[in-house]
N, C-alpha and C positions, 0 to 999 in steps of 0.2 A: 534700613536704608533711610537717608534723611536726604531733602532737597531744600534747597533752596528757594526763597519764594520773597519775591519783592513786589509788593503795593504799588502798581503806577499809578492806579486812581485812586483815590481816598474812598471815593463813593463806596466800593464793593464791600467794606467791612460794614457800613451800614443797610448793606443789602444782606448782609449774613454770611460773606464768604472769607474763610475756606468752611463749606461744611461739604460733606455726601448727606445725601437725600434722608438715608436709612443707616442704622449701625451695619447691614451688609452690602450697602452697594459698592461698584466699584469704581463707579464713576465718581467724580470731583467736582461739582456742577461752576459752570463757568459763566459769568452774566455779560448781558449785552451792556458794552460802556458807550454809553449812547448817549446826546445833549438834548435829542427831539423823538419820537416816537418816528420808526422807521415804516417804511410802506414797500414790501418787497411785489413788485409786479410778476405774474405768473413767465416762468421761462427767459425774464430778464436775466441779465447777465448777474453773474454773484457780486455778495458784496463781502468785504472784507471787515468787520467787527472788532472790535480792538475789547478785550475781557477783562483790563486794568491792571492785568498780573504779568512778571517772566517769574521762570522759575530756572533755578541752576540744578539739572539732573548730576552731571557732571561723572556720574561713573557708566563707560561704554558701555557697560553689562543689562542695561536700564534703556528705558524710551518711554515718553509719551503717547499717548492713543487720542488723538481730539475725536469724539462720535457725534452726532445730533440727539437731542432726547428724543428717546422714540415714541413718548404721548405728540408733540409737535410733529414729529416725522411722520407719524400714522395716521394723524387726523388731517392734518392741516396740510403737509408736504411743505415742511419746513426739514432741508435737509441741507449738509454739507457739499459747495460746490466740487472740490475735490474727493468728495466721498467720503476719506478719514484720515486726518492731518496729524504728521506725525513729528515728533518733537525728540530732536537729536538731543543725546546726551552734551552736545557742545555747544548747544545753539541758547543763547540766554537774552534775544530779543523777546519784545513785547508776544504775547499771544494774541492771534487773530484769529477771527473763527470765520471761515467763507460761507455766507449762508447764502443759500439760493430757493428758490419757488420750486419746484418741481411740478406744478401744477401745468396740465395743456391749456386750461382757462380760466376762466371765472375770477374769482377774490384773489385782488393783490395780499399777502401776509402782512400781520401790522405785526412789529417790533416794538414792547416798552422800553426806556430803558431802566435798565436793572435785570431784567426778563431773564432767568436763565436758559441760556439756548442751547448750549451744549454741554458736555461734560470731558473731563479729563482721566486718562483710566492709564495709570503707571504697570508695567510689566515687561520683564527680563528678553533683551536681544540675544539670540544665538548667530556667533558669526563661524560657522563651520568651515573646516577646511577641504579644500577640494582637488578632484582626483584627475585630472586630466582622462580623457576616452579617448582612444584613436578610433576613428571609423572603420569598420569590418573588424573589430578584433571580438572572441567570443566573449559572450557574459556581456556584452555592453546594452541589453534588452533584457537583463536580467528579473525583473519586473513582470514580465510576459505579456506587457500591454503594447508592446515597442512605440509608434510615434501617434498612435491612436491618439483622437482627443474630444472634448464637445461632444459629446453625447454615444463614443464609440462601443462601451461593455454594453449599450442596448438597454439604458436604466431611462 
């Protein structure tokens, strides 16, 4: 698979990107394009990040995975406001990365810029096809859990 990948900021080749951390990660780490060091206050609303890159996936079969790094995420509560941002295979604007505090109190998060904050994790979409169910017909609770949910097997 080959993507596409356009430099919007100049900076991030000087910050060292594209690299992965390790020869096996999967993530793609993505830096903070920042002019000033940022100050994320606990539980403030997110902010949106701009990482200096698009990239052209361009084959439906494919998609983006934005995560937060999880040494930030675990120490600090430096996480994604949407939880995990996902990058269409059509979509070839700038990347932003929604960072938010997760924090109930204390230390606003500082942002360098350059900082890598998140990462980028490329892996294959399944788009199945589907079976229409009409209600009461047999077999449609085939599973044997029927509408059970949240905690119903008792685990």
């Amino acid at each position: 698979m080959t993507v596409g990948l356009r430099i919007l900021d100049a900076r991030v080749t000087g910050w060292g990107f594209p690299r992965w951390g390790s020869p096996g990660s999967a993530g793609l780490d993505l830096h903070a394009c920042l002019d000033a060091p940022l100050l994320l206050p606990p539980q403030a609303a997110a902010v949106l990040i701009p990482a200096g890159v698009s990239v052209r996936i361009g084959d439906p079969g494919w998609c983006g995975l934005v995560y937060p790094r999880s040494g930030r995420g675990h120490r600090d509560g430096l996480v994604l406001g949407n939880g995990t941002g996902v990058i269409d295979a059509d979509y070839e604007g700038p990347l932003l990365i929604s960072a938010w505090n997760r924090n109930p109190a204390g230390e606003a998060i500082r942002i360098e810029p350059g900082e890598r904050i998140a990462q980028i994790v490329f892996t294959r979409v399944v788009r199945p096809e589907f079976a229409l169910i009409e209600e009461g017909v047999e077999g449609d609770a085939a599973g044997g859990r029927g509408q059970g949910g949240f905690g119903s097997t008792g685990r």
